[in-house]
C-alpha positions as CSV (number, residue, x, y, z in Angstrom):
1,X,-23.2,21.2,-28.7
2,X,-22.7,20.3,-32.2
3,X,-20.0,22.8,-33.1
4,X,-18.4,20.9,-30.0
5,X,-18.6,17.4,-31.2
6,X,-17.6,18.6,-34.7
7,X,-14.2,20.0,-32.5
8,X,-13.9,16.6,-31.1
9,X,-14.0,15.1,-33.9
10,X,-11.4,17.3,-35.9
11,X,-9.3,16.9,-33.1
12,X,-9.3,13.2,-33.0
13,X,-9.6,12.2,-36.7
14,X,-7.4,13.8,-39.4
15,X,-7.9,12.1,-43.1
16,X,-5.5,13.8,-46.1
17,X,-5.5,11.1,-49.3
18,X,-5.0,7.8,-48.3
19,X,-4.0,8.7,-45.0
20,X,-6.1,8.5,-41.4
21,X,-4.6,9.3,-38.2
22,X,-6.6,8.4,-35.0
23,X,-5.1,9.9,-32.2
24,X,-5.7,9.0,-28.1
25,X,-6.7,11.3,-25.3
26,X,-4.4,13.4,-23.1
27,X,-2.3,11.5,-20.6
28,X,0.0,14.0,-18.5
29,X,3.3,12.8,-18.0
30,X,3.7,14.6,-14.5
31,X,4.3,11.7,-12.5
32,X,6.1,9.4,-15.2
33,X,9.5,8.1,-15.4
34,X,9.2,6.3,-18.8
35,X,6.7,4.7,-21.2
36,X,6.4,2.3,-23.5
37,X,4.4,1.4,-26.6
38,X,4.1,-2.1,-26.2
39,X,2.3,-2.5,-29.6
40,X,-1.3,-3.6,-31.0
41,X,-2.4,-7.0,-28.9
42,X,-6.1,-8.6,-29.8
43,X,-7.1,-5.3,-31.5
44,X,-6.5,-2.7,-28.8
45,X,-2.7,-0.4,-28.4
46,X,-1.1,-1.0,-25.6
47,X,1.1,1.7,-23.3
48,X,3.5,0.9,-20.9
49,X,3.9,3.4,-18.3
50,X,6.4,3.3,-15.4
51,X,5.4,6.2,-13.3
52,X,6.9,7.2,-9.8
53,X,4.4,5.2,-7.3
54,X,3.2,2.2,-10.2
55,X,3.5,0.0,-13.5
56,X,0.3,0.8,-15.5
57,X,-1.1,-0.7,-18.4
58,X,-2.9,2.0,-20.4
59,X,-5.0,0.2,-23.1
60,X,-7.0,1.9,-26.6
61,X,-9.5,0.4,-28.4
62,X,-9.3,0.6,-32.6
63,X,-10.4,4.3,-32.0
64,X,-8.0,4.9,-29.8
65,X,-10.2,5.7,-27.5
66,X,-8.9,5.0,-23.9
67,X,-10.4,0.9,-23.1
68,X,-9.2,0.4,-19.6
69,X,-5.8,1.1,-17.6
70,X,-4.4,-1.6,-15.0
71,X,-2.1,-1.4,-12.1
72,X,0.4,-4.3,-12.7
73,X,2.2,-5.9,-9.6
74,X,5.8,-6.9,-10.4
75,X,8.8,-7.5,-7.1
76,X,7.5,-5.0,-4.7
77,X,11.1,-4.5,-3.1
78,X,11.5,-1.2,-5.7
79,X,12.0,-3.2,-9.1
80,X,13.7,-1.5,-11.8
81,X,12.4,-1.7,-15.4
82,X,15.4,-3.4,-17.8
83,X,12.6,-3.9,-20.9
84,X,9.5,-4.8,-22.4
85,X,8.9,-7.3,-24.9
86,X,5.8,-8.1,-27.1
87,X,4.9,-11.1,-28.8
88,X,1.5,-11.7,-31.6
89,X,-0.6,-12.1,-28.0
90,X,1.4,-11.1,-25.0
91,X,4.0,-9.1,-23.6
92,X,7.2,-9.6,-20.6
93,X,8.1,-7.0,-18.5
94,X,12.3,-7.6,-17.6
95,X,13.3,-6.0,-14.7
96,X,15.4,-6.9,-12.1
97,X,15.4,-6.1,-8.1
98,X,17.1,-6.3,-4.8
99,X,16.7,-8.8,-2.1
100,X,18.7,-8.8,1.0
101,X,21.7,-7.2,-0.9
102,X,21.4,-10.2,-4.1
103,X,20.6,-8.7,-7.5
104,X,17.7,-10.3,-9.1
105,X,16.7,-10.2,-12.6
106,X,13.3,-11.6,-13.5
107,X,10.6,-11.9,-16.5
108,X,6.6,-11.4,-15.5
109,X,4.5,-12.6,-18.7
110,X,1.2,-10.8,-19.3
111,X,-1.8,-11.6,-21.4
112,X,-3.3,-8.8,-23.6
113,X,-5.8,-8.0,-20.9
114,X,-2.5,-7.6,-18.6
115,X,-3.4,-10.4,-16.4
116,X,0.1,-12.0,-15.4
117,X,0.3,-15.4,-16.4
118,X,3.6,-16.7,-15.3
119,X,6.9,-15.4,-13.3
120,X,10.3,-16.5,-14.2
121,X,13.6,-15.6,-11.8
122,X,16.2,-15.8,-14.7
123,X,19.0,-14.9,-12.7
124,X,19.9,-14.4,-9.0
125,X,23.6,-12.7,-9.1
126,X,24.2,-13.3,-5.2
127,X,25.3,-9.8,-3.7
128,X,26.9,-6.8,-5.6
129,X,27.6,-3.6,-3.4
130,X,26.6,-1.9,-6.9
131,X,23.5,-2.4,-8.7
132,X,24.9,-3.7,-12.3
133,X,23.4,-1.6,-15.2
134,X,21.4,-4.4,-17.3
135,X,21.1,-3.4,-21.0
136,X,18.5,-5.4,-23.3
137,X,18.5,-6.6,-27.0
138,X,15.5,-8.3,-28.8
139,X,16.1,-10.8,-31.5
140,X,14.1,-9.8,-35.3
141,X,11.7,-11.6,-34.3
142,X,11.2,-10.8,-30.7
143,X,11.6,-14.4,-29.6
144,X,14.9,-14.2,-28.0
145,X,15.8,-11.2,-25.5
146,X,19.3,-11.3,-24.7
147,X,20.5,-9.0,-21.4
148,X,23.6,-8.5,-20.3
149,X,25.7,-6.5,-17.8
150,X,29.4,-5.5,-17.6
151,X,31.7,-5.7,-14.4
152,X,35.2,-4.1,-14.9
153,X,36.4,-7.0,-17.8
154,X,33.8,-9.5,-17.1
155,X,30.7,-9.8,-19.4
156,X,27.7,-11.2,-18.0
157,X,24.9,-12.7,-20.5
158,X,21.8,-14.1,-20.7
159,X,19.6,-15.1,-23.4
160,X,15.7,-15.9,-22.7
161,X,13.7,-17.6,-25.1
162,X,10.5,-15.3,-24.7
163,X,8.4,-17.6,-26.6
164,X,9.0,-20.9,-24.6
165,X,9.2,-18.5,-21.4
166,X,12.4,-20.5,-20.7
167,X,16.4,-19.2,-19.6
168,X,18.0,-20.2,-23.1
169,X,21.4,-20.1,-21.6
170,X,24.0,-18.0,-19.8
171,X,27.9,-17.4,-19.0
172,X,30.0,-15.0,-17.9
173,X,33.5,-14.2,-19.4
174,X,36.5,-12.2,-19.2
175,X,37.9,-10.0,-22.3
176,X,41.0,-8.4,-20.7
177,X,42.3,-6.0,-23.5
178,X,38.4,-4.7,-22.6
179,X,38.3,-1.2,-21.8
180,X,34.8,0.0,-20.5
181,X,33.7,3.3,-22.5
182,X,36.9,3.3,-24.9
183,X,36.5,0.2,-26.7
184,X,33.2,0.4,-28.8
185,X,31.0,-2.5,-28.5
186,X,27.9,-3.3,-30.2
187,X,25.6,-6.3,-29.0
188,X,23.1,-8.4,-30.9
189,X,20.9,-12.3,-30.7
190,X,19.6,-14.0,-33.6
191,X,16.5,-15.7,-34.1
192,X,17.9,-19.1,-33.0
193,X,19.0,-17.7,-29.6
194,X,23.0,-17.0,-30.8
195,X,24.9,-14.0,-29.4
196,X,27.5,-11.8,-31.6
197,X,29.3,-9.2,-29.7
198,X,31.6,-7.0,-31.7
199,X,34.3,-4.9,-30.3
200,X,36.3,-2.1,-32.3
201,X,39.7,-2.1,-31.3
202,X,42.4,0.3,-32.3
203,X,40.1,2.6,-34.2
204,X,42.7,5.6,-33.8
205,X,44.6,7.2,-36.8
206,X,48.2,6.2,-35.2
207,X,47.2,2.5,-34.9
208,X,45.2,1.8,-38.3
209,X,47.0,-0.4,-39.7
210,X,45.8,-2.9,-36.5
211,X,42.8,-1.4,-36.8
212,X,40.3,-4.8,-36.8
213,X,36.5,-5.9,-35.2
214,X,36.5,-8.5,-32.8
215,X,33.9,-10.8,-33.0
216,X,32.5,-13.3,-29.9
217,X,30.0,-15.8,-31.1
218,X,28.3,-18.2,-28.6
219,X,25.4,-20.7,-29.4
220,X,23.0,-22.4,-27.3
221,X,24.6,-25.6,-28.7
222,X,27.7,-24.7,-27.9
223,X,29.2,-23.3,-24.4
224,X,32.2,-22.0,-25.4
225,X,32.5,-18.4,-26.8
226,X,34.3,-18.3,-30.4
227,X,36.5,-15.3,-31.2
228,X,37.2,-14.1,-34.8
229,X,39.3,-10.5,-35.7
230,X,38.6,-9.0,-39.3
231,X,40.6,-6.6,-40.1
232,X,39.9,-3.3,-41.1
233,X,42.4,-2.8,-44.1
234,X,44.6,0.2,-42.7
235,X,40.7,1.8,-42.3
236,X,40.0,3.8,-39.7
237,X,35.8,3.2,-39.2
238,X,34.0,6.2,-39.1
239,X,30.5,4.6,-37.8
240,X,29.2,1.4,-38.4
241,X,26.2,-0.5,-37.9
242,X,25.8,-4.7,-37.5
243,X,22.5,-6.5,-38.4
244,X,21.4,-10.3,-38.4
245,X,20.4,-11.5,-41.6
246,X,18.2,-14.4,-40.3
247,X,16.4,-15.1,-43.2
248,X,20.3,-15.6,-45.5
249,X,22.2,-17.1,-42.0
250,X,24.7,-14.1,-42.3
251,X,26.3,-11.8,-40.5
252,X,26.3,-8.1,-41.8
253,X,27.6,-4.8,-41.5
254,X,27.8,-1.4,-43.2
255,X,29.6,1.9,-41.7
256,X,31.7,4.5,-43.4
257,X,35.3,4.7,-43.3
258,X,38.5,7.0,-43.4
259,X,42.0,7.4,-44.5
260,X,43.6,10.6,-44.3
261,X,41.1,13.4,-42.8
262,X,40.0,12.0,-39.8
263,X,37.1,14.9,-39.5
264,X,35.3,13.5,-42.9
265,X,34.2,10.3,-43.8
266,X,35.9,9.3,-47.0
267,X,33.4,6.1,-48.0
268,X,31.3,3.4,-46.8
269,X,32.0,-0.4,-46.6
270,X,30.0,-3.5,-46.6
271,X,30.7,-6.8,-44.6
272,X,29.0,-9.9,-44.8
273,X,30.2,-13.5,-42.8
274,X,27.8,-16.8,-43.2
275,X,27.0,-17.7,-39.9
276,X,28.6,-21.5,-40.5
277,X,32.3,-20.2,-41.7
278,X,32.5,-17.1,-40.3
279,X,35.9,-16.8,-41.4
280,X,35.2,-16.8,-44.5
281,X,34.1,-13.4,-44.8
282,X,33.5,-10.6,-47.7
283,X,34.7,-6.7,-46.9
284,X,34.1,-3.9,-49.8
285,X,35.4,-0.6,-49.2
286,X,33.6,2.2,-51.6
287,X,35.4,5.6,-51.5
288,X,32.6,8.2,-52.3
289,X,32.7,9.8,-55.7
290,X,32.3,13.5,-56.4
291,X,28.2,14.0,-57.5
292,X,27.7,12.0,-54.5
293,X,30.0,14.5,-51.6
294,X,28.4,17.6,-53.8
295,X,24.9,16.0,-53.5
296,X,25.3,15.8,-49.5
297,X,26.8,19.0,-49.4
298,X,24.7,21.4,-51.5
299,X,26.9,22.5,-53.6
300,X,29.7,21.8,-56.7
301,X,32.9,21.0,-54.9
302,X,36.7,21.2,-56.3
303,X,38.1,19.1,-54.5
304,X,36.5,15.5,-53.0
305,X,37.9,15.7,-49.0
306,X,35.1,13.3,-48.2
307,X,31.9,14.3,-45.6
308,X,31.4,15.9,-42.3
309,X,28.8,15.9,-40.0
310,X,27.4,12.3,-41.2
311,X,26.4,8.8,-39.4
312,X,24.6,5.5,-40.5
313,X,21.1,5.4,-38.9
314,X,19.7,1.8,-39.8
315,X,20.4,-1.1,-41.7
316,X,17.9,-2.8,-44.1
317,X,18.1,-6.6,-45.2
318,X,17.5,-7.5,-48.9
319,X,15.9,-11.3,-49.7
320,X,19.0,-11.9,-51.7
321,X,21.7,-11.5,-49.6
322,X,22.0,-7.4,-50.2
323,X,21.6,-4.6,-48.0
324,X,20.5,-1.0,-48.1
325,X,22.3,1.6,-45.6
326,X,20.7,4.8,-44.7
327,X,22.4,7.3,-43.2
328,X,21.9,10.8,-42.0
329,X,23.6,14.4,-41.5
330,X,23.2,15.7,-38.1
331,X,25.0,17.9,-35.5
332,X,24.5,19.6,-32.2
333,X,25.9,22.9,-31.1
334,X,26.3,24.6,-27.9
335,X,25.7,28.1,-27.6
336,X,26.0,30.4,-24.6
337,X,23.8,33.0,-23.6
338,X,22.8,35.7,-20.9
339,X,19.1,36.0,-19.9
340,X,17.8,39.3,-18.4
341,X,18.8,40.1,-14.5
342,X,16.5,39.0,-12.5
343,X,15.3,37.8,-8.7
344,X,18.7,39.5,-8.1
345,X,21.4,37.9,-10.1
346,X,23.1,40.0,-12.6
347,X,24.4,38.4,-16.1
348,X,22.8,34.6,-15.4
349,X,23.9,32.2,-18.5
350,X,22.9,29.1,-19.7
351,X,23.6,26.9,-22.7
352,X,21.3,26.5,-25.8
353,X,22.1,23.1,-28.0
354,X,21.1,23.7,-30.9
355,X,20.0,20.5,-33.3
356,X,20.5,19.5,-37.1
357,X,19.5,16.7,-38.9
358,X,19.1,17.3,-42.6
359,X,19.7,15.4,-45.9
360,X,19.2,11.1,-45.7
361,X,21.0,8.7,-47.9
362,X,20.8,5.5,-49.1
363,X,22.6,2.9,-50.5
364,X,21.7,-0.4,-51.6
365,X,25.1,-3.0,-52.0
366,X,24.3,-6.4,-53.8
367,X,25.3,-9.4,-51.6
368,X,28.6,-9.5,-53.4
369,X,29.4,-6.3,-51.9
370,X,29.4,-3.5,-55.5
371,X,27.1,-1.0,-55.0
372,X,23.9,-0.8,-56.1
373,X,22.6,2.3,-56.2
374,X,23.0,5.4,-54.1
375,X,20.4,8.3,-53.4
376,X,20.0,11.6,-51.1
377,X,16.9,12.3,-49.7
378,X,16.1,15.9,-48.9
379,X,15.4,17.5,-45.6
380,X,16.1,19.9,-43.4
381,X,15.2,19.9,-39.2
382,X,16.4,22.1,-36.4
383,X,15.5,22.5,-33.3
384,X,16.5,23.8,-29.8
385,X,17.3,22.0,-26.3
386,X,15.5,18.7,-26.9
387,X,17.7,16.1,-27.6
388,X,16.7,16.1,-31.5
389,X,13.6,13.8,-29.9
390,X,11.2,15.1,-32.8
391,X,13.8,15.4,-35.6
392,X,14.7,12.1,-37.6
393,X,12.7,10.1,-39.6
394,X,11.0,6.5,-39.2
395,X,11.5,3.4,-41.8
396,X,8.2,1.9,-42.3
397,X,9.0,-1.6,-44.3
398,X,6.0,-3.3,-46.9
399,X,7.1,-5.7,-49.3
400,X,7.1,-3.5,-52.6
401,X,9.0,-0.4,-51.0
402,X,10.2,1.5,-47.7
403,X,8.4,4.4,-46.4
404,X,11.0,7.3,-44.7
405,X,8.4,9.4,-42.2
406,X,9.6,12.5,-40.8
407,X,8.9,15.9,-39.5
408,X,9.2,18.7,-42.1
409,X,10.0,21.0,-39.3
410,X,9.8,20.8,-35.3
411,X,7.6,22.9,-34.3
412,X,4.4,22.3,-32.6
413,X,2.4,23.2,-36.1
414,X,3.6,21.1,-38.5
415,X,3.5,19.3,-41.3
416,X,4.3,15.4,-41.8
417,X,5.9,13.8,-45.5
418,X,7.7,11.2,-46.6
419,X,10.2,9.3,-49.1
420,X,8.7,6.4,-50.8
421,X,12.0,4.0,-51.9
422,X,11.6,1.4,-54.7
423,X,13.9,-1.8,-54.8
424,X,15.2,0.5,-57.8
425,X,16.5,3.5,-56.3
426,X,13.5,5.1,-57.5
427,X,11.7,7.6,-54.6
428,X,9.0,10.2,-54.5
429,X,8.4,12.5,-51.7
430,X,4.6,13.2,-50.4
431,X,2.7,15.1,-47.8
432,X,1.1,13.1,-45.4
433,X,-1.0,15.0,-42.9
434,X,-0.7,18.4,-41.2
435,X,-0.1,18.6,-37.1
436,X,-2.5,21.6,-37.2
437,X,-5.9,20.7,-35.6
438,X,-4.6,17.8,-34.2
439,X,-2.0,19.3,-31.2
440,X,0.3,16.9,-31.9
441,X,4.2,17.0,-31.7
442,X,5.4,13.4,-33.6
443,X,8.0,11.6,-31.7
444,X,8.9,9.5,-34.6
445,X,12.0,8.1,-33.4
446,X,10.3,6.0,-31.2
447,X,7.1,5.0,-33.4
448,X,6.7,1.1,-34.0
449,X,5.1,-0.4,-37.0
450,X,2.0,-2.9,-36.1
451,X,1.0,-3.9,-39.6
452,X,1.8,-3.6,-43.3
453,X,0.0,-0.3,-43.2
454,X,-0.4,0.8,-39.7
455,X,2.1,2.3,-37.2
456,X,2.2,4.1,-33.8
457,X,3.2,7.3,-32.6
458,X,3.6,9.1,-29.7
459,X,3.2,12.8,-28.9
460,X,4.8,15.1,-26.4
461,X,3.2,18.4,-26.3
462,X,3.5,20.7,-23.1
463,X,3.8,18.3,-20.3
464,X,1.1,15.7,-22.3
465,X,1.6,12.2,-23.8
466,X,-1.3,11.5,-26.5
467,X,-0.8,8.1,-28.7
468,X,-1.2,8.4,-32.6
469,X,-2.3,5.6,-35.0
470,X,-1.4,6.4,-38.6
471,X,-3.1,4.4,-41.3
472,X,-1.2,4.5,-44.5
């Protein structure tokens, strides 16, 4: 018995350094169609599990021990999940429903014991012979949830003001140059309620030099919707990411950028519009230098012809206006390949996609726009037929530095490190915690931070869910 509960214990508790991980029973996913980590409310972890027959509420205590699970009851006319948003001491489930042929959307508020508290109907959208598909986006501070839905040209928002439990506002409006799934768009709500919705338009080598982002701007104080073009500079954007900058009123944006080789990008740029003159805005184009391309590439080049195989992965606000952009190699591959005969069939193929992500930079712009510094962060992750779910790495933010958290390798014994970045540039790379005893396989693309030194983490490991809390 005691070399038993010694097993237990190993397999529950894992401590290397400064490091703890506490890690939740089992769960098997069988009958699951999604889940959620809601986050840490009054001292337990909450899950969020939308499984084939029921909406569960899986709770663990500070041990993550399993607490209690709960059945909640949303629309029982087959409601389909858009969200879930957490606040300091409660949480909304956003889903939305049919009822006699009318799409519904509605917001169900929970306390931390999942006792619902109040119902909302934000939006009855009369009768649709197709059910719209309802995308969500959460303000920095989770107050404001803005969801929105696309019929042919016609954009349809909302924005709901989670904390008040009130519909903020809504409209509907027509872009027709809008082309559904060839005109890139990218969707985001500020603190205050405001929507920005950004379209790139004539992002093609033969039309650079009208090459430009659109960008729609509508207030609560305001119903119109206010329409701004920057142009790109005969550009052609490679990938770009937009963030609010709540705390400096700005509008920002970082991506990378081409010229001539439309395979490789050739540099990054840096945008940044106050959110009172928004035409007043700064754009810096930095073409990447030659230490920088043989740094990502692993070896001395002769000749700079820019980088393949590269994209921006998050965006991280400075207090003075400035921004750091991290980006990341990766790639997929398809290969084709003939298993053994068998059950009768001769020569039966399949595919094999094959994932990369390696080597992380970063670069930190002043608010002005010149560069900073610039960095590359070593890895190297591969893996086979699983949408690169365990590869990638987490950004855990404290005040003094950002941690990068990643999987040295996917496989199902593993070890965990990370990058520790100083507002200098300055990083050093440590060994967390090994996977070993604890049968874990870190998700940690979908890992939230609860504190300044605690985050969550699920696992997927043959068929089972098991929820990790990682002490820094």
């Amino acid at each position: 018995m005691r070399h038993l509960l010694l097993l237990f214990v190993l397999l529950t508790t894992f401590q290397l350094s400064a490091q703890r991980v506490v890690v939740s029973e089992e769960l098997p996913l069988r009958n699951d169609i999604s889940y959620d980590v809601i986050g840490e409310l009054k001292g337990r972890v909450l899950l969020f599990r939308n499984r084939t027959d029921k909406f569960e509420i899986q709770a663990f205590d500070e041990n993550m021990r399993s607490s209690w699970s709960k059945e909640i009851e949303l629309e029982k006319r087959q409601p389909s999940i858009i969200g879930v948003n957490n606040l300091r001491d409660s949480f909304t489930v956003i889903y939305h429903h049919r009822d006699k042929g009318n799409t519904i959307v509605r917001a169900d508020h929970f306390d931390p014991s999942a006792n619902k508290r109040q119902t909302l109907l934000l939006k009855d959208y009369g009768f649709t012979f197709f059910t719209p598909t309802f995308h969500l986006e959460r303000s920095e501070d989770r107050s404001k949830v803005l969801i929105y839905h696309i019929d042919r040209s016609t954009f349809n928002v909302l924005v709901f003001d989670n904390a008040s439990f009130t519909l903020l506002w809504e409209k509907s409006f027509q872009i027709d140059d809008f082309t559904d799934g060839v005109d890139v768009m990218h969707m985001l709500v500020s603190n205050e309620g405001e929507m920005f919705m950004v379209l790139e338009k004539d992002n093609v080598m033969s039309r650079r030099e009208k090459h430009r982002f659109d960008l729609f701007v509508c207030s609560p104080a305001s119903p119109s919707i206010n329409q701004f073009a920057i142009f790109m500079q005969d550009k052609v954007t490679y990938d770009v990411k937009f963030i609010i900058d709540n705390l400096n009123h700005r509008f920002c944006g970082g991506g990378l950028y081409f010229e001539r080789n439309i395979e490789r990008a050739e540099g990054y740029f840096h945008l940044s519009l106050p959110r009172n003159d928004l035409l007043n805005h700064r754009l810096r184009f930095h073409p990447f230098d030659d230490s920088f391309v043989s740094d990502l590439e692993g070896k001395e080049i002769r000749q700079n012809r820019g980088l393949v195989e590269i994209g921006i992965n998050n965006i991280v606000l400075r207090k003075d206006g400035g921004m750091l952009i991290f980006g990341e190699e990766n790639r997929n591959s398809t290969r084709f390949s003939t298993n053994v005969p068998r059950m009768g069939f001769d020569n039966v193929s399949r595919n094999t996609i094959d994932y990369y992500y390696n080597d992380i930079f970063a670069i930190s712009v002043h608010p002005d726009g010149e560069e900073h510094w610039k960095k590359v962060l070593y890895k190297k992750q591969y893996s086979q037929d699983d949408d690169g779910a365990y590869s990638s790495f987490f950004l855990f933010k404290t005040p003094s530095n950002l941690r990068l958290i990643f999987n040295d390798e996917i496989k199902f014994e593993n070890t965990v490190s990370e990058y520790l970045i100083k507002g200098t540039g300055d990083n050093e790379r440590h060994s967390l915690l090994s996977t070993e005893l604890l049968k874990l396989r870190l998700r940690f693309r979908d890992a939230i931070q609860i504190s300044g030194d605690k985050m969550v983490v699920p696992s997927e490991r043959r068929g089972q869910l098991r929820v990790a809390k990682i002490i820094l």
